[in-house]
N, C-alpha and C positions, 0 to 999 in steps of 0.2 A: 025646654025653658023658653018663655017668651019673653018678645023683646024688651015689654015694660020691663018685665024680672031681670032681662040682663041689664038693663037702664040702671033698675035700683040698685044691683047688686056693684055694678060700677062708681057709682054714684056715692056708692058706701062707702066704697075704699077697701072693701075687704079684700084680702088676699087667699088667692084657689090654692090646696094645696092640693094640687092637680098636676099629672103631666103636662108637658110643655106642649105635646099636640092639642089636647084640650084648652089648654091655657091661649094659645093660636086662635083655636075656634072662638073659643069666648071673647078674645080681643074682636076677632074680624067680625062678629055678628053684633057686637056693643057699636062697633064701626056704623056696622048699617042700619042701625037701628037711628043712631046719632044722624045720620045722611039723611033718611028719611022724613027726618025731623026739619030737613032745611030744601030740601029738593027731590022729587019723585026721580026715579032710575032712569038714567039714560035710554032712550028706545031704537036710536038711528046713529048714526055711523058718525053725522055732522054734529051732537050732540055729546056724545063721546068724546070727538076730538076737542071742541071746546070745554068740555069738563078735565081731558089728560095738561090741556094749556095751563088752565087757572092752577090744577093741583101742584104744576110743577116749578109755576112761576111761587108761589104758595113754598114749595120747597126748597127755593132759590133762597127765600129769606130765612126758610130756618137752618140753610146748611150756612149760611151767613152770622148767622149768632151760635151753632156749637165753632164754628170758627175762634169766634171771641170769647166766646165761652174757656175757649182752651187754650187761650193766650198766643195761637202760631196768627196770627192776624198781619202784624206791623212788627218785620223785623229792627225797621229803624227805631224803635220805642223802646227805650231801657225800663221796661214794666216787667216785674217777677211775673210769671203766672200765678193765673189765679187761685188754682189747685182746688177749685169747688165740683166734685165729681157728681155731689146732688143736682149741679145747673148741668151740667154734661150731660143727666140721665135725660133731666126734662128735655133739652133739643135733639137727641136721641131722638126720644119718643114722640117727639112731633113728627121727627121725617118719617119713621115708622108708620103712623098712621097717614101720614098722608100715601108715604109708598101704597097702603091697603086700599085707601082710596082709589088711585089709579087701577088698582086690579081689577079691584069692583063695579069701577064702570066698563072695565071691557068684560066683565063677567066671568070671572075666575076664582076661584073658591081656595080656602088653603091649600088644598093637596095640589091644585094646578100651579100655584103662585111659587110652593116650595120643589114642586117636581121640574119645574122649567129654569129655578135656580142651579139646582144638581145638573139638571143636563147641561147646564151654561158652565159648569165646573168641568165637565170634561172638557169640553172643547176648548176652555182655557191653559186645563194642560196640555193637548197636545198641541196647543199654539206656541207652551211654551220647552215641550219636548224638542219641537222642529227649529225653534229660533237658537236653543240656550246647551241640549244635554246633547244630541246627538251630532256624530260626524259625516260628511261622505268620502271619506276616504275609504278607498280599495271601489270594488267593482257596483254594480247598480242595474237596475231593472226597472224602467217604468211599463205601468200595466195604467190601463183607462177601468175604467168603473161600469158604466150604463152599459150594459149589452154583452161585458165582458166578463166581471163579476157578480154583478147586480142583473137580473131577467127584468129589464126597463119595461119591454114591448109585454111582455108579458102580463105583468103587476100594471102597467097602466090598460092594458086590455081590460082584464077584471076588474080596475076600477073605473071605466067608463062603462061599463055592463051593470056591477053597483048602484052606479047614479044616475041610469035610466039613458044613456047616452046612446046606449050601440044594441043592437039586437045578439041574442044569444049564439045566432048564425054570426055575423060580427066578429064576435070576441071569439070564438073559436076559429076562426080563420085568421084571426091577427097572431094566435098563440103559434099556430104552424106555420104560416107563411112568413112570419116574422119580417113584414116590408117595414120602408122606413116611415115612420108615422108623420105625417103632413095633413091636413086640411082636402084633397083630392081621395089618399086613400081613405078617409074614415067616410067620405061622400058631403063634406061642408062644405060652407062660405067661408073664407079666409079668417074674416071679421069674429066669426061666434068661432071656431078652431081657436084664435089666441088667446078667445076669454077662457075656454075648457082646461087650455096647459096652464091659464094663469090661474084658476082654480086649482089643480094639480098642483102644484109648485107651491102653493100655499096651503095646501091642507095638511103637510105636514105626514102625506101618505110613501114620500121615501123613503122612509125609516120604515116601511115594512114588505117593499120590496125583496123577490124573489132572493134567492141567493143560486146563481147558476149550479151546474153541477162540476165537482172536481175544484171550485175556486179555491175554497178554504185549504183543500190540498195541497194545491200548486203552490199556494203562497207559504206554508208553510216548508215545502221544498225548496222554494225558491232563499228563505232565509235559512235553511240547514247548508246553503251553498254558502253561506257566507256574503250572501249581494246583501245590497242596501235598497232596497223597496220601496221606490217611489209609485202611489198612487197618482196618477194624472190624468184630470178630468177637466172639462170645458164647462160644467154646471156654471151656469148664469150668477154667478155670485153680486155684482153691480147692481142688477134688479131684483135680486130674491137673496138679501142676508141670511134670511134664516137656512139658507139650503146648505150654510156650513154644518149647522148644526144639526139638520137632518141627517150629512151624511156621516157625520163623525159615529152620531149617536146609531146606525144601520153598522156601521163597522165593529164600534163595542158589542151591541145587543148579538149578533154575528158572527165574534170573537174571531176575527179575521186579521191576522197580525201584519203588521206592515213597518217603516218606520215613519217617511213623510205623506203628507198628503199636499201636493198642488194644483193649482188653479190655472186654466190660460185657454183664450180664445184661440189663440194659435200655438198648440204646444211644441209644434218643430222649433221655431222660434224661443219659447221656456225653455229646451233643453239645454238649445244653445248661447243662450244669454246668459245660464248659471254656471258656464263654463265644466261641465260634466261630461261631453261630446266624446271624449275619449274616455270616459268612466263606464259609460252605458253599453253595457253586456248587449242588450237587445229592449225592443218594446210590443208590445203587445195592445193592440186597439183593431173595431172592428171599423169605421169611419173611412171610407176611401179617401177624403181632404185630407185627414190625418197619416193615415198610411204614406199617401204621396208627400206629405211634407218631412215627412221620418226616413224615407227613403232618397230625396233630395239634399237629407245631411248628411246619406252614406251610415244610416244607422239600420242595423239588421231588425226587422219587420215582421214580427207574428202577426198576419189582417184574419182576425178570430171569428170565423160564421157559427155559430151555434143553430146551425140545421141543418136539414137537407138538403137546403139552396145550395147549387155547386158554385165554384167560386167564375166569376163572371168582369174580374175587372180588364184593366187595361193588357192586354198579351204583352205588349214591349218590357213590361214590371215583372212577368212572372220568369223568378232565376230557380225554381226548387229549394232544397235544400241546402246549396252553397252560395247562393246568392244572396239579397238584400233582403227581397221580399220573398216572403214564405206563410202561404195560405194553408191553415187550418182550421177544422173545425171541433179542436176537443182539447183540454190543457193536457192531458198526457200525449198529444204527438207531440207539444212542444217539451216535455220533459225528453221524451224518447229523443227527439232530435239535439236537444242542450247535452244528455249523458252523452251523445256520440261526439258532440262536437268535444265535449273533455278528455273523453278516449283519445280522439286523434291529438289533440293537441301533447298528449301526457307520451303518445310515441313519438311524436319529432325532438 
């Protein structure tokens, strides 16, 4: 159908007896058909942004009249409402369309418009799993993500190989060598290394990160034990919102069960400010800063190498087995080691 025909066909009045995903499409492409008619498509970023202002100062006004529309406006005002559900539909359907509006100058078509609402639905349950449904009482385990669950080095080796960044010698030495990824080892300039992570971080490529090996296991272990499962990661949330919903939506797609998920630049500090300190069984992170800060709360210490790198930190940290910290490189030594520590415990 072309746009004149969706023109006339709206114009008509007539109603589709169509499914609702066609009924979508029909709407969104009347949309731009109608837009065209008043302004060529946005081309540049500065153009977009000034077209998201206008539609949503534009929006400002019509959520302002279904307001009045429906009588909650002025509580001091002894007026019955209006009870006109016909004037409710029309301001509906202004913001409706202007919503499509918005979409359309960033350039997203229905199935992206309604598939980023879905995914905005999970992470609003498990905002409100972690705030409303769930307890931490009894015992606790935080585990880090990047490096420990998720193959970070990995998935982003292969994506900077992808987009022409690294040589195929490169990315196969970043997958075994697994160093920590900076600006020096990839062979950059500071300056073009922060534009690459901040491409990364925005393309929306965490959600199809690796999944280590044994993770999905252990965590599933780790809640036949009865702990309470806190994920805890440092991801830059402040400057990259959406990387909540990368990572929720990598956890579903992954079916990797857990209970909480937090955030913190310093997570010695998180532990201890949520007053858990005596909850937490153990944690699990591969991050030397983090290690040392977990072991400075006197909290027992999995520093998780997933290679062949032998472990190389500080000597005065390493206690074995009975100690704080405890270096390995595979989630079943930490199983092997958790059954024994319940063994002993179960004979005193």
């Amino acid at each position: 159908m072309g746009a004149g025909a969706v023109m006339s066909a709206a114009m008509s009045g007539r109603r589709f007896a169509v499914p609702i995903d066609d009924k979508l499409q029909t709407l969104w492409e009347e949309q731009r058909a109608f837009n065209l008619l008043l302004r060529k498509p946005p081309d540049t970023l500065q153009e977009r942004t000034q077209l998201t202002k206008e539609f949503c100062l534009h929006m400002f006004s019509e959520i302002d009249e279904l307001l009045r529309a429906s009588g909650a406006w002025k509580f001091h005002r002894n007026v019955p409402p209006p009870n006109n559900l016909a004037h409710l539909k029309e301001e509906l359907a202004d913001i409706l369309k202007l919503w499509i509006c918005v979409c359309q100058a960033w350039g997203l078509d229905p199935d992206q418009a309604i598939d980023a609402a879905i995914d905005k639905s999970a992470v609003v349950r498990q905002r409100y799993c972690e705030e409303w449904i769930l307890s931490l009482d009894g015992p606790c385990v935080a585990i880090d993500i990047d490096n420990v669950l998720c193959d970070y080095v990995g998935g982003f080796a292969l994506w900077l190989y992808r987009s022409g960044l690294v040589s195929e010698n490169m990315r196969d030495w970043l997958i075994a060598a697994r160093p920590y990824l900076d600006a020096r080892t990839i062979g950059l300039g500071v300056e073009e290394w922060e534009g690459i992570k901040h491409r990364f971080r925005v393309s929306g490529e965490k959600r199809q990160l690796p999944v280590m090996p044994e993770a999905k296991a252990f965590l599933h272990w780790c809640i036949a034990q009865q702990w309470n499962v806190i994920l805890l990661t440092s991801r830059d949330l402040t400057r990259y919102p959406n990387m909540y919903t990368d990572t929720v939506l990598w956890l579903r797609d992954n079916q990797l069960p857990y209970h909480f998920l937090w955030w913190s630049p310093e997570k010695g500090k998180r532990i201890v400010s949520s007053a858990l300190r005596e909850r937490i069984r153990f944690v699990v992170d591969d991050d030397k800063r983090f290690v040392e800060q977990f072991i400075a709360e006197g909290i027992i210490t999995y520093w998780l190498h997933h290679s062949h790198i032998p472990y190389g930190g500080n000597a005065n940290l390493y206690q074995g087995d009975t100690g704080l910290l405890r270096p390995v490189q595979l989630f079943s030594e930490i199983v092997r080691r958790e059954q024994e520590r319940i063994e002993r415990a179960q004979l005193l």
